[in-house]
N, C-alpha and C positions, 0 to 999 in steps of 0.2 A: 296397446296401452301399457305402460310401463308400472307394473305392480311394486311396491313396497313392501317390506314382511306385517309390517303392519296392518296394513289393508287388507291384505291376504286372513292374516290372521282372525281380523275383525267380520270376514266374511266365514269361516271355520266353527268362528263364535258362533254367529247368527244362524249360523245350519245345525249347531249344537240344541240351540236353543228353539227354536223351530220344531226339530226332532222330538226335546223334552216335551213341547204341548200336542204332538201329535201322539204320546205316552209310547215314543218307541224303548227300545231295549235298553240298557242303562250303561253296559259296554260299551255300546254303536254311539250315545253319547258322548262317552268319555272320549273316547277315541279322538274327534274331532276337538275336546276341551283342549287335551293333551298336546293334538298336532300344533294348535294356537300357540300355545305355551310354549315349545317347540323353539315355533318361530321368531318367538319375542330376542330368543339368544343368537341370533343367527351375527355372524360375524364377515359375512359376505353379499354382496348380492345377489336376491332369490336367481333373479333370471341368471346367474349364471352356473348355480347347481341344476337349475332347471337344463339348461342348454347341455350341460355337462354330464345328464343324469345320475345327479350324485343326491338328489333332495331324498329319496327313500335308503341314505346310509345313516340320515340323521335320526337318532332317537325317538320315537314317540310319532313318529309320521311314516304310518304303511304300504302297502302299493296300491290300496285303493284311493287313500287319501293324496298320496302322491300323485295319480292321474289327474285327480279333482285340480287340485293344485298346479300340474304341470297344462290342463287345461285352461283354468285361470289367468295363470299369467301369460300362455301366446298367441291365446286370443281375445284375451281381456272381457272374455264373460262365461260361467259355468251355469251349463244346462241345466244339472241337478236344485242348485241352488235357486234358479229363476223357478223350475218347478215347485218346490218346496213354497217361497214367497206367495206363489198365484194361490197356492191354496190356504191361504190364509191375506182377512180384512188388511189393508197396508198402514192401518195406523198402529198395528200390534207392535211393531218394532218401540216405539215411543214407549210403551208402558217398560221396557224393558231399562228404560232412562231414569226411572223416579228411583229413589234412595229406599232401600226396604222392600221393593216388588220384586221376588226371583219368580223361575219358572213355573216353578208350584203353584206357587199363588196368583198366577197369571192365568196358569191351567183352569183351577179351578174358577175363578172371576169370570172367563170365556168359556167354557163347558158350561157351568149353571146360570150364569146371570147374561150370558153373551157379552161380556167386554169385549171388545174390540178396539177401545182407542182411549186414550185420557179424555176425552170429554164423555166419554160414556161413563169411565170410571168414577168421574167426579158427580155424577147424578144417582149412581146406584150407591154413591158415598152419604151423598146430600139426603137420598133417600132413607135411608139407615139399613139398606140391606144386606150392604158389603158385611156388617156386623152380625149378625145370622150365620155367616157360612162356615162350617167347621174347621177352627183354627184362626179363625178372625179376631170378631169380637170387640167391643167400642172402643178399645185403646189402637189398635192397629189401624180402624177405619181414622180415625182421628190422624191419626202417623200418616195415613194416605192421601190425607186432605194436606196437612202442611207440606207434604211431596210435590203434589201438582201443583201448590203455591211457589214453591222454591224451584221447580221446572219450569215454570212459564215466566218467574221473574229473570227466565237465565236463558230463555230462549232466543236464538240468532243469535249466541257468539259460543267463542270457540277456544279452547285452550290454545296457547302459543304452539306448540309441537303437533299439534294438528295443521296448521296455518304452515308452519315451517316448510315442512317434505312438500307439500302441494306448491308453494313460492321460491323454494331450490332448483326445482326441478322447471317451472315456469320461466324463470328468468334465467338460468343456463339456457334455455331451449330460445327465448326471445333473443339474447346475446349473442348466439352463434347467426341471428337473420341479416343477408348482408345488407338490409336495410336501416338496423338498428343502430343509432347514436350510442347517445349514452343513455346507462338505465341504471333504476332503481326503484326498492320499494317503497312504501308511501305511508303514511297513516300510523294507525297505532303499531300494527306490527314492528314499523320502521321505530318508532320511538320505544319497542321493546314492552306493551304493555302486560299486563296478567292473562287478560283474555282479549280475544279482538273479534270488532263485527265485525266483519269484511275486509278483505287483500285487495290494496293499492297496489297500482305495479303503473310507474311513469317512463317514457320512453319517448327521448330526442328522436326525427327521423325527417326528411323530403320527401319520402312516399308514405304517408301515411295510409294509406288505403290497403297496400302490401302487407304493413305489420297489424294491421288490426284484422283482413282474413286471416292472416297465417294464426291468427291468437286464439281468433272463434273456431277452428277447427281444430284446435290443439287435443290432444288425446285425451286429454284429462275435462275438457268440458264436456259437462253433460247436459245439460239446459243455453241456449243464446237466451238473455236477456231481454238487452238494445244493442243495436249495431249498425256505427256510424263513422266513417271516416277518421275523426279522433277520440271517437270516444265509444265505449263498449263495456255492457256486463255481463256478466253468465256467471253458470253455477256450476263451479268444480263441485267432482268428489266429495263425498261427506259432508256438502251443503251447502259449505262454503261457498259465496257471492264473491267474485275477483274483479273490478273495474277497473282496467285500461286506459290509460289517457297517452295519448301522441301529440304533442306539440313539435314547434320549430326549436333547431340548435339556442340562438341566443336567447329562447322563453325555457328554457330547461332551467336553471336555477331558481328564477322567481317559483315555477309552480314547485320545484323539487321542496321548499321552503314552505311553500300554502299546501300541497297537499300531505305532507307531513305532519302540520300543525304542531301543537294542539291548537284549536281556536282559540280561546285563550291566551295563549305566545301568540299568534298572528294577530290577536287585536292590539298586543303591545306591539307590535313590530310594526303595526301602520299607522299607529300612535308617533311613533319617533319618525317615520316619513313624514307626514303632516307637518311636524316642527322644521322642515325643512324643506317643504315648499313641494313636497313629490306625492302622490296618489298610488300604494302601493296595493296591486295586485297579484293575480295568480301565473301575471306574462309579462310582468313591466313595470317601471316607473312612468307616472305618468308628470310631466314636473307642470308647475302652477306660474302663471304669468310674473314675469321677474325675481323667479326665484333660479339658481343654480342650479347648473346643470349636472345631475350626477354622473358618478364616473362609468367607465364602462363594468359588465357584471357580465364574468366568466365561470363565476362558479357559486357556492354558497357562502365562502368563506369572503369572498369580495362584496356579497349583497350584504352580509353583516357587519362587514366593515365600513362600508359606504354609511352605515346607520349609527357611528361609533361605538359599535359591538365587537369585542372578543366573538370568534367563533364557538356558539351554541352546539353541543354533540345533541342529535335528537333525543335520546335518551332523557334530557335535561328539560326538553321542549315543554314542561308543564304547567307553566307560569307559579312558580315556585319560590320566588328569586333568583334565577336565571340569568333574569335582566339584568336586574342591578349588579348582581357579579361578572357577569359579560363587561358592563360598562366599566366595573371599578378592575376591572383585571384579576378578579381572586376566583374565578372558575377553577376546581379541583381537575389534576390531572386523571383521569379518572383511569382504572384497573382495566386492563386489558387481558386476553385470553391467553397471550405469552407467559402473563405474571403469574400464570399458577403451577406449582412444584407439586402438589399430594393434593388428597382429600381424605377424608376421615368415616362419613358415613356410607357404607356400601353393606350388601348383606351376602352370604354363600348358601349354599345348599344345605348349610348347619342347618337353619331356620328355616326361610320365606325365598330366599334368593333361587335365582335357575342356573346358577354357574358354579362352580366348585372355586375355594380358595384359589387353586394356583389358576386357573380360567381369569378369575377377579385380576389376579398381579400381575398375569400378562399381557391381560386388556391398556392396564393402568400404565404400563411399560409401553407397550405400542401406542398409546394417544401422548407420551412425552412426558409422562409425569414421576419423578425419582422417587414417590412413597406412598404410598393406601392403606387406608387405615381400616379395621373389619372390627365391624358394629352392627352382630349379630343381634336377633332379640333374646330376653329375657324372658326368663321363665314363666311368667304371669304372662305373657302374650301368647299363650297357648294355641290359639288360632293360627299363629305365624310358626307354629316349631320353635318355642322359646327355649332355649339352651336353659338347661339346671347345671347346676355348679360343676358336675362331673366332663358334662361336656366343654364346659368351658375351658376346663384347664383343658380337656384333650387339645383343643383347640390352639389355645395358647400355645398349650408345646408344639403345633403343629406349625404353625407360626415361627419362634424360636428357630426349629428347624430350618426352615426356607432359608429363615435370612442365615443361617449357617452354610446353606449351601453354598456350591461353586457357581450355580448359575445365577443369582443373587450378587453373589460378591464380587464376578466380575461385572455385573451390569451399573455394581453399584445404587441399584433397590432395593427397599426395603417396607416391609409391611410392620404395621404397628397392632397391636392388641386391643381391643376395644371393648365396649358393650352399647348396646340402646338398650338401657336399662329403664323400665318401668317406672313411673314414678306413681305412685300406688294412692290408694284414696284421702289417706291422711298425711303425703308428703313425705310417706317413709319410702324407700328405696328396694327394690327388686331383690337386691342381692346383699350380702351382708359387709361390712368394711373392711375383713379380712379379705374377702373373695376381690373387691375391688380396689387394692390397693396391688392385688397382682396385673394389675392393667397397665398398659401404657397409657388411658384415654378414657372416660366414659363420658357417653351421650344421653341424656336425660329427658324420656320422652314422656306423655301423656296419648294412652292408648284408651282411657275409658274412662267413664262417669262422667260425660261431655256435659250431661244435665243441671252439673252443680251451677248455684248462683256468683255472680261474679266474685264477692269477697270470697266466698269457700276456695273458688278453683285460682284465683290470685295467689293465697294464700298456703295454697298446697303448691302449688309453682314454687316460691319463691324460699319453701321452708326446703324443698330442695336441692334449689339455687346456691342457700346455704351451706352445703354441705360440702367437706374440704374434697372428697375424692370423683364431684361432682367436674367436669370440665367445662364439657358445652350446651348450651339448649336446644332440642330437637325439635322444629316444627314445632313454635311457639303456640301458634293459636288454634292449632289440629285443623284447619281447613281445608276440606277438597274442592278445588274453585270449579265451580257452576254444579257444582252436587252437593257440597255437605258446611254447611255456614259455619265459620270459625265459634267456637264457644267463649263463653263471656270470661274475659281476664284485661284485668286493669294494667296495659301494655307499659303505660309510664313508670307503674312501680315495678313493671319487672325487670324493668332496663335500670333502674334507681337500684336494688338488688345486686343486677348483674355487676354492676360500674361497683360498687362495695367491698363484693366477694373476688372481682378480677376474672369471674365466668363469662366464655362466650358464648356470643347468642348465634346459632346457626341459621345463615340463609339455606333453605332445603330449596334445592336446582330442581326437583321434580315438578312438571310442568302441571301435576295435579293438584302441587301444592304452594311452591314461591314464596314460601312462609321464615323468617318475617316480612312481611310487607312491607315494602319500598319506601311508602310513607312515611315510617318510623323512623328509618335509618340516621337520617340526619339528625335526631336527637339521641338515635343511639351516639351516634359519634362524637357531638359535643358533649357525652358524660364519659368517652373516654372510650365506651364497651369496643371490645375488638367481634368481629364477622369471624365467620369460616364457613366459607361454601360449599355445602357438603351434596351429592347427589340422588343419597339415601338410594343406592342403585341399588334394582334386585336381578338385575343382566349385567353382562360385557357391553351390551348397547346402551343402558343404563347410565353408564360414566359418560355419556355424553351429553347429557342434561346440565352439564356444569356448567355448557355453555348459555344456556338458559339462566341460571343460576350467577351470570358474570351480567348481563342484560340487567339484572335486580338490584346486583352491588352498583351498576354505573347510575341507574333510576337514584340511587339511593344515597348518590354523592360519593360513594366509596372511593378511594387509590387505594392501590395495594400493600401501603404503609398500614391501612384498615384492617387487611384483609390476614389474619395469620400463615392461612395456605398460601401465602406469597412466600415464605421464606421457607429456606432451602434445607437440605438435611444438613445435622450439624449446629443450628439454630432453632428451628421448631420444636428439639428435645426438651429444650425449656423450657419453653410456652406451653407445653402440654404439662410439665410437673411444677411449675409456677405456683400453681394455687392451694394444691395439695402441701407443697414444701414451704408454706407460711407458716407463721404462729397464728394460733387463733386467738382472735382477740375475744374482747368483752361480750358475751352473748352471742358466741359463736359467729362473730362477722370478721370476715376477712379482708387484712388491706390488699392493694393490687398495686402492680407497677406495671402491669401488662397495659 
């Protein structure tokens, strides 16, 4: 089986945490916390440190964890580890899912009360005894109860970058079968949504029976489903449900079209066959007595055409208006992964990050991109390693340096200065106005007080927002998707704000977050506000969520006339001192041309 560092890591995790409730030694913990963490920066493929024995030159990963590891991935399952699991109930893992339960408090829950699974948890909740235990007490058991609400309302789906590595690797692996047509993925994934139940995966073939074995015994399933000549499902990795569909060459487009959907778009799309005498389904037109013969359908863009539709990018597939712009011709050219030059929000080893500055630049240099910007935290994020003003300017000048260098200035990179600076209870700012006006950029986040009621935390947003040496907004609505519910803020008037002051509002690419939501956008764009797709990376593997983060801007109608990290160096100098270099008007609101 072909291991991911991810996976690898998430197994390292879970022996960590295993360890902690069996109260091993706190080292022996760490150790395997560390090796996970390790792994997240790894800038190659494991299996081929592994093959090369080079995994134990890597920091923070020893010879014993290296074995564990180099056994993992070449034969795809670690003895330790299955030991470790047998000796504990198998729904412990889950408790480890809710927002607010760490090891500790798992320990003790399972030692005195015998938890062993969230539905255990939620009786000895219900019962009031979680409250009793020392360290608990009615406000935490209450926090426990909204957990397994928000866990179970969010059970069977999946972040995108979960979905992703397991459907790369799937569909390279089907693609290379010399059985396989044409292929692609299906469903929400394919339309780019937030989180997805289940991987589509559709595949043209004349033997179908050949691609659907070769599927079910793919390395990566661990459960068969149903399995049937054209149709099959099983259970990847980490949970994930994948169904398979094989159809014939000329039904390849209709289903690539129906299993894509959304339902939704396919009910308007067999709305306009029906006007035209045809019966559209998931293999075919079916045409109705005296009516016209449609034309032949090769691909998807001729089945839309055939409907007098401009071609639909799935992305779009949401029954949005879609349609009507399909028909009328005004579908946006939408931003592509070419179009991006920089990005702005990334973190170092200053803070929270696991990569050093120069690590950060020459990640951003090796995936194509001529500028990165570092937006370290703030000092009020103490949890993260929040820079106080001393480290800042080191920093800065650290910065300065680089781009002075020789190997900079012949690459023609360049990094920019930043902050993710706090935006603090009452809207006031982390850092003072001198400090931040030695910036090239600052990122304006919300790291705490999630509790406030909607006007309060609107309110403290947008007094912000205000502020002239304010650039962009960070993860507007604080949401971690399927664990932590965005907190209440009146989205319209922050985007009413932003379009005033010339502030942009950042799409965050982290797949834990996709913040602002896609939905917005389009009203972001009619008041004018500009995007910046930032990946708020705290790795070199990190910067690759932008791609995630470009799936958002196209959901969201974007072109990269939207998008600011479209333009090049040379031009972005401006747009980032734009709003600062106004006058301030009347009650401190600022005009914009951006």
């Amino acid at each position: 089986m072909s291991e991911t560092p991810a996976h690898v890591g998430e197994i390292l995790e879970h022996i960590a945490q295993l360890l902690e409730l069996k109260g091993e030694n706190p080292f022996k913990i760490r150790a395997y916390t560390n090796a996970a963490r390790a792994l997240e920066s790894l800038s190659e493929p494991i299996e081929t440190l592994v093959a090369e024995g080079r995994l134990g030159e890597i920091e923070g990963i020893g010879k014993a964890i290296t074995e564990k590891v180099t056994e993992l991935v070449t034969t795809g399952r670690l003895e330790y580890y299955e030991e470790l699991k047998d000796s504990f109930p198998e729904g412990i893992f889950e408790l480890f899912e809710l927002q607010g339960l760490g090891a500790k408090k798992i320990k003790a829950l399972h030692d005195q009360l015998g938890v062993s699974s969230v539905d255990d948890l939620e009786r000895i909740c219900k019962e009031g005894k979680a409250a009793e235990l020392t360290g608990f007490g009615e406000k935490t058991q209450t926090k426990l109860l909204k957990a397994i609400e928000d866990h179970r309302k969010h059970a069977g789906r999946f972040r995108i970058n979960v979905v992703a590595l397991l459907a790369e690797q799937l569909l390279s692996d089907l693609r290379a079968h010399e059985a396989v047509g044409q292929i692609s993925e299906g469903g929400s994934f394919r339309r780019r949504k937030e989180t997805i139940g289940d991987l589509d995966i559709l595949v043209s073939s004349n033997r179908p029976e050949e691609v659907s074995g070769f599927f079910i015994h793919h390395p990566l399933v661990e459960e068969v489903i149903v399995h049937g000549p054209t149709k099959s499902s099983v259970r990847l990795q980490d949970g994930v449900q994948c169904d398979l569909r094989v159809v014939k060459p000329e039904e390849f487009p209709f289903a690539l079209v129906y299993f894509t959907g959304s339902k939704e778009h396919n009910i308007r799309l067999r709305s306009r066959a029906l006007d035209r005498g045809w019966s559209l389904n998931e293999y075919r037109f079916t045409v109705a007595e005296g009516a016209d013969q449609p034309p032949v359908i090769r691909d998807e863009k001729e089945l839309y055409k055939s409907l007098g539709l401009d071609f639909i990018p799935p992305e779009l597939r949401e029954d949005k208006g879609e349609i009507a712009a399909a028909e009328a011709g005004t579908l946006p050219d939408l931003i592509e992964w070419s179009n991006l030059r920089g990005t702005f929000h990334c973190h170092t080893t200053a803070s929270d990050g696991k990569n050093s500055l120069i690590e950060m630049a020459r990640a951003a240099i090796n995936l194509g991109l001529e500028y990165l910007g570092i937006a370290d935290h703030s000092k009020s994020s103490f949890q993260a390693h929040g820079l106080d003003t001393v480290r800042l300017a080191e920093q800065v000048a650290e910065i300065r340096e680089l781009n002075a260098s020789k190997e900079f200035q012949e690459s023609g990179f360049r990094l920019f200065a930043g902050t993710e600076c706090d935006i603090l209870k009452e809207g006031d700012l982390d850092f003072s106005d001198e400090v931040l006006a030695t910036l090239d950029y600052v990122v304006a986040s919300v790291h705490s007080g999630f509790t406030a009621d909607e006007k309060t935390m609107t309110e403290r947003i947008i007094r912000a927002i205000r502020h002239p040496q304010i650039t962009m907004m960070g993860h507007l609505t604080g949401r971690l998707l399927l664990s932590r519910d965005a907190y209440p803020v009146n989205i319209p008037a922050v985007i009413e704000a932003a379009a005033e002051t010339g502030t942009i509002i950042e799409i965050n690419a982290s797949p834990w977050r996709l913040d602002m939501d896609w939905r917005w956008w389009p009203l972001a764009k009619e008041k004018g506000v500009k995007c910046v797709i930032n990946p708020d990376a705290h790795t070199v593997f990190g910067l690759q969520d932008l791609h995630y983060g470009i799936g958002i801007a196209r959901k969201g109608w974007l072109t990269k006339a939207d998008v600011v990290n479209c333009l090049p160096l040379g031009k972005i100098e401006a747009v980032l001192a734009a709003k600062r270099s106004k006058q301030v008007q009347q009650k401190g609101i600022l005009n914009s041309e951006n």
